[in-house]
Structure formats: structure tokens, C-alpha cells
C-alpha positions in Angstrom: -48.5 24.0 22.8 -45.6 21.6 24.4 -44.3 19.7 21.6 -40.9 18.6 23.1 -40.0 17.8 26.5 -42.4 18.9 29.5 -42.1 19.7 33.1 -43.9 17.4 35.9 -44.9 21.1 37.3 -46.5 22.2 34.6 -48.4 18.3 33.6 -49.5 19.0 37.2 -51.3 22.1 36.5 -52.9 20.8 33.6 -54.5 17.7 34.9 -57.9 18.4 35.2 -57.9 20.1 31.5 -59.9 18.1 29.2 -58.4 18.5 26.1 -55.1 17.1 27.7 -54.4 13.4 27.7 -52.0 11.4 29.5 -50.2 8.4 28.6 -48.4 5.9 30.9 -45.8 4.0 28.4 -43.6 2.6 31.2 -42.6 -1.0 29.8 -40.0 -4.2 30.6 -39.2 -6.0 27.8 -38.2 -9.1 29.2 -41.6 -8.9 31.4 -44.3 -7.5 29.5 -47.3 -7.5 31.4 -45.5 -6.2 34.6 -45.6 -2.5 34.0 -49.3 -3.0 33.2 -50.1 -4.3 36.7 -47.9 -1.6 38.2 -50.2 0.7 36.3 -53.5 -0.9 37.5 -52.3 -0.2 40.9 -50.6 3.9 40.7 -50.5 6.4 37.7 -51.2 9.9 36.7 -54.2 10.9 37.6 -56.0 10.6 34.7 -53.4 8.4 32.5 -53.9 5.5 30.2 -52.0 3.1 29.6 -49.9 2.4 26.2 -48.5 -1.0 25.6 -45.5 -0.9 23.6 -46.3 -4.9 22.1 -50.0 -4.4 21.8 -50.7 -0.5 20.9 -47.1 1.0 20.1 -46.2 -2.4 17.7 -47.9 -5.0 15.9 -46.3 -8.8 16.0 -43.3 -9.1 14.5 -42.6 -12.0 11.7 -39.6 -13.8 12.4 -36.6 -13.4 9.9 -39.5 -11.1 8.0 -39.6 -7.9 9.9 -37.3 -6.4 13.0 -39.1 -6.8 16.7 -41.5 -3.9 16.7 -43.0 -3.5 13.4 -45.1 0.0 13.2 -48.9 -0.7 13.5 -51.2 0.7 10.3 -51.7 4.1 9.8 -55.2 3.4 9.9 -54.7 1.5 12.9 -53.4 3.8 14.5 -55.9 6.7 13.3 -58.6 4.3 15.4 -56.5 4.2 18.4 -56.3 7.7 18.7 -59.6 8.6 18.2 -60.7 5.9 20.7 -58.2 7.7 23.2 -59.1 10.3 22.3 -56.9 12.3 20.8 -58.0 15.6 18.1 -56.2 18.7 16.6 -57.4 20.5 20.8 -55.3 18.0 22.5 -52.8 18.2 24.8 -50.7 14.5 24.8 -48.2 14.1 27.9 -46.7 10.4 28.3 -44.1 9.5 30.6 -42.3 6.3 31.3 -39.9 5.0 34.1 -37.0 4.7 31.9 -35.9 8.3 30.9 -38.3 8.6 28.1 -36.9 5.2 26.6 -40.8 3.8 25.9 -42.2 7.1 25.8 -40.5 8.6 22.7 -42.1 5.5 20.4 -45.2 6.9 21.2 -43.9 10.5 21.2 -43.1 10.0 17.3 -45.8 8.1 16.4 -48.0 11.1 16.9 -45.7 13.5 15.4 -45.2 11.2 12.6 -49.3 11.5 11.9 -49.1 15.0 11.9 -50.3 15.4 15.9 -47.4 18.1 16.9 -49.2 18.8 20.5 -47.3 16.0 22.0 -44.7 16.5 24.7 -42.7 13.6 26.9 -42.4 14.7 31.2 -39.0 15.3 32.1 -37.8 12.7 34.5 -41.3 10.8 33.9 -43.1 8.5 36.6 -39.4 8.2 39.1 -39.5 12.2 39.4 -43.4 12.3 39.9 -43.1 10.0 42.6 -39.9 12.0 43.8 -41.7 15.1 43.8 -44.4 13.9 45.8 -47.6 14.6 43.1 -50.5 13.1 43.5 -51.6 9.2 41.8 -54.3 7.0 41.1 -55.7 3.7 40.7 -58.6 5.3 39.0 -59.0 3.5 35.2 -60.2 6.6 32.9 -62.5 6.0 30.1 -62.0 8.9 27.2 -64.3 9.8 25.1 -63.8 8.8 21.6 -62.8 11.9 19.7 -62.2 12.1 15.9 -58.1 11.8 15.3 -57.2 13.3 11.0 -54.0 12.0 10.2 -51.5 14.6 8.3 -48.5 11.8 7.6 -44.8 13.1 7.5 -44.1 10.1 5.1 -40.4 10.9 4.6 -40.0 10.8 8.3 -39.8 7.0 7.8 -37.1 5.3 5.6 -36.6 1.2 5.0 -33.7 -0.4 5.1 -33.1 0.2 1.4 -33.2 4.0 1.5 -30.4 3.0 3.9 -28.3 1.1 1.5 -28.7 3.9 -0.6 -27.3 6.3 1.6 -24.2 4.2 1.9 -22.2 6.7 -0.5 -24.1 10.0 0.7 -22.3 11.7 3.6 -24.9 14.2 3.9 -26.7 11.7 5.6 -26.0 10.6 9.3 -26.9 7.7 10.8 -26.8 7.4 14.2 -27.1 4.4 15.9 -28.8 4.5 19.7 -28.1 1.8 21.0 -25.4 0.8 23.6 -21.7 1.7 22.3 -21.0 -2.2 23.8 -23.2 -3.4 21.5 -22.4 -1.0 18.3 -19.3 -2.4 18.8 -20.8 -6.0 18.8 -20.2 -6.8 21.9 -22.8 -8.4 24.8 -25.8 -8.9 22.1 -28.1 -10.4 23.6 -31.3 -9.5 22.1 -30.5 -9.9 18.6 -29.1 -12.9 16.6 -26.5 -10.8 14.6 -24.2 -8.3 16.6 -22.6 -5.3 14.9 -23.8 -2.5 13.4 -25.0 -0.9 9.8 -21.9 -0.1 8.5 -21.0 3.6 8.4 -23.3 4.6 10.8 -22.0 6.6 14.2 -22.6 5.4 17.9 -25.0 7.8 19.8 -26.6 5.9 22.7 -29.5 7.3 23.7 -28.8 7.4 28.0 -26.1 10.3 26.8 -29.3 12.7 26.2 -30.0 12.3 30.1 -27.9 13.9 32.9 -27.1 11.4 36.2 -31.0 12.1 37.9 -32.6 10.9 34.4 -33.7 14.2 33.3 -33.1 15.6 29.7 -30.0 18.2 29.5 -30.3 21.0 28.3 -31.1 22.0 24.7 -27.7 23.8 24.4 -26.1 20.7 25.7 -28.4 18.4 23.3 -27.2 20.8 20.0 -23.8 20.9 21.1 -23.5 17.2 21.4 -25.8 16.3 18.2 -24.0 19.3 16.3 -20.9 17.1 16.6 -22.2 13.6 15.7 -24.1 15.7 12.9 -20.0 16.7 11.8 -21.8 19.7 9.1 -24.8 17.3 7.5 -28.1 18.3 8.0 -30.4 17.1 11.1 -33.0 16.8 9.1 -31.2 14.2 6.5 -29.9 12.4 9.6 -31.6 8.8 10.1 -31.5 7.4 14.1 -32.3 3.3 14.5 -31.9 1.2 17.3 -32.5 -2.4 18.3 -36.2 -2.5 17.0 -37.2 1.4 16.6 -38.6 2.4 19.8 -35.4 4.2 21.8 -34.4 5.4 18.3 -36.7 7.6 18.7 -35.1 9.3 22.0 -32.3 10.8 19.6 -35.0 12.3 17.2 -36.3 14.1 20.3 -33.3 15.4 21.9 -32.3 16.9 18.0 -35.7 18.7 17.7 -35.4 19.9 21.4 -32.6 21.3 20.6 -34.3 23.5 17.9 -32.1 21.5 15.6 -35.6 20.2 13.4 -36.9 17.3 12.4 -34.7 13.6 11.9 -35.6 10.5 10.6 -36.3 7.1 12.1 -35.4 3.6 10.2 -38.5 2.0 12.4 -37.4 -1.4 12.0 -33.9 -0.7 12.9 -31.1 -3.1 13.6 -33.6 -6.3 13.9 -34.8 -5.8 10.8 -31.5 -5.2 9.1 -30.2 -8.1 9.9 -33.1 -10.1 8.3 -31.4 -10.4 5.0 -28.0 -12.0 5.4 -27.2 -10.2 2.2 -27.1 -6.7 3.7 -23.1 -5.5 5.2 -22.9 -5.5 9.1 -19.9 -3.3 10.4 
């Protein structure tokens, strides 16, 4: 079972296994229908395609709820089964942007108790690279019957937040650019800053120069010191809207450091209620 990060070697050998899926989660925000085109056209042999907006999020209320609300459990218990997806399978999903798209879904999964799920190192730029084969070829799964085993506590609202204001055994980690921790060049969000107290840890840092993932002992060296003693599995990532949050939770279990926490509607959503502190 690959639960973490995968090679595009070993995805390779495994593409005519039944019981593994593929996802395609590669995604612009400021164009969201391009990546879906680009899809149509090349993938993994065998890939489907996850839409951040449609499949990975449900609308978002405005001034309500942060840009990427999660979608239903039972939602998302349909969606899996209709891709799908039971206890025998394999899930591999890449992306084009070091795993920044990838890692929503990655979670999701995880977060319904699916652990077989495992994001390609260097995803769809390094396939390419490497030369392996693609497809236009639109595959239709069989529907297979996805049982949920939710990791409720992996999740936490903006109050458990507040409340962990005065509690340094919990980290929070914010994965977004250090410009805009800092407050600096927001342009996707209405409020710059950050929740106070929490510690910059942009997500890019968890890939070398090529886009790959270092190395676990690189990943628990670095998250052992933005951890300073507390407990990885107390620490809470967020982001912009929850989605490359996510990336930080990954690169901490890879590196055999456990399971985190993710606050899925993130910085957007804090800053819904002008009554909560910004830093």
C-alpha cells in the first residue's frame, strides 16, 4: 500500500491494475476550465479527472464560508463509489503544480478513512519529462461501493482555533506565501494578515528546485523545527481556502512524523467575522 508520496516509476508499473485509480487534479484558479481541456486532450493512461470547484469543493457563500468549502460526507461517499474507489484500491493523483491541487484530494480520502492513497512525485511535468506514455482516452469506472471510516478530529473550525490561542502545544502553521503571511501582495483575499500566533510554513519549501518532494529526513528535520517540541499530531495547517494546506499535512506524515490537522476553511473563512484577531 502507498499511502504517502509515490514514484512515476512505480505508477507506471501499475497502470493496467484494476484495483488502482488515477486522478488528474491539475487546476488554475484564475482559469478554471483550462486544465480540464488540457486533460481532454493528454493524461495518464487511465486517469480521471478531479475538479477542485466542482468535485474537491462545493460553492462557497460569500462573507459565510472561506473559498473552498468541503463537500458532504455523503457527497463525497457517492463520488467515490461512482469513481470507484473501495477498501482494494490503489488511488494515485498527480497535478502540475508540485502536488498543490493534488493534496486536497489526497486528504480528502484519508480524512474518510481511504489510507491507500498516494500523490506522484513530480506529478504530470516529470511524466512528461520522463517520457511515459499518455492518453486522450476518457475512462468510465465502474461504480464500486466506497464505506467511509471519518477521522473527525482531523478537521477543526475556526473556533477550536480561537481556542487554541493560549495552548502552545498546538502549532499552527500557516502555508501560504511568507509575502502574504506577512500581509503583503494579497490579492486573493479581502483581509491580508495572518491568524495571530500562527508560524509561516509555505508549502513550495516541501519541494526541492525540479518540484519533487525532499526527502523525509529533510521534511522531519524542517517540520521538527517549526513543530519547536509540540506534537505533529496537535499541529493545525490552513492556507488561503484549504486546499495547499493540505501539502504540509503530507510532507509531516511522510516524514513518519503522524497525522496533523487541517482548518479546511482556512484564512478565507477566518476572516469572515470581522470580530476574529488578524496578526
Amino acid at each position: 500500500m502507498y499511502s504517502s508520496i509515490i514514484s512515476p516509476k512505480t505508477v507506471n508499473e501499475n497502470l493496467d491494475d484494476s484495483n488502482w485509480r488515477f486522478f488528474d487534479c491539475r487546476f488554475v484558479l484564475t482559469e478554471p476550465e483550462k486544465k480540464q481541456a488540457e486533460f481532454a486532450v493528454s493524461h495518464l493512461p487511465g486517469a480521471l479527472y478531479a475538479h477542485l470547484n466542482h468535485d474537491l469543493a462545493v460553492p462557497s457563500i460569500p462573507g459565510k464560508t472561506g473559498r473552498h468549502p468541503l463537500p458532504e460526507k455523503q457527497k463525497l461517499i457517492k463520488l467515490f463509489s461512482t469513481w470507484g474507489i473501495d477498501h482494494s484500491v490503489q488511488v494515485v493523483i498527480y497535478d502540475d503544480a508540485g502536488g498543490a491541487h493534488a493534496v486536497r484530494l489526497w486528504w480528502m480520502l484519508r480524512w474518510l478513512g481511504h489510507d491507500a492513497v498516494a500523490v506522484m512525485d513530480g506529478g504530470w511535468p516529470r511524466w512528461i519529462q520522463e517520457g511515459r506514455q499518455v492518453s486522450a482516452e476518457l475512462f468510465v469506472p465502474e461504480e464500486r461501493k466506497f464505506i467511509a471510516n471519518p477521522h473527525d478530529h482531523w478537521s477543526v473550525t475556526a473556533e477550536d482555533i480561537r481556542n487554541y490561542f493560549d495552548n502552545p502545544e498546538v502549532r499552527v502553521l500557516d502555508a501560504r506565501s511568507r509575502e502574504r503571511y506577512r500581509g503583503e501582495n494579497e490579492t486573493l483575499d479581502p483581509v491580508a494578515g495572518h491568524i495571530p500566533g500562527a508560524v509561516s510554513a509555505p508549502f513550495v519549501e516541501n519541494l526541492d528546485e525540479d518540484g519533487n518532494w525532499k526527502s523525509k529526513s529533510e521534511l522531519r528535520k524542517m517540520y521538527l523545527e517549526l513543530l519547536v517540541g509540540s506534537p505533529a499530531e496537535k499541529a493545525v495547517s490552513y492556507c488561503g481556502s484549504g486546499i495547499t494546506a493540505c501539502h504540509n499535512i503530507l510532507a509531516m506524515y511522510h516524514a513518519g512524523l503522524g497525522d496533523s490537522r487541517l482548518y479546511s476553511g482556512s484564512w478565507s473563512d477566518w476572516i469572515t467575522n470581522p470580530e476574529r484577531p488578524v496578526g
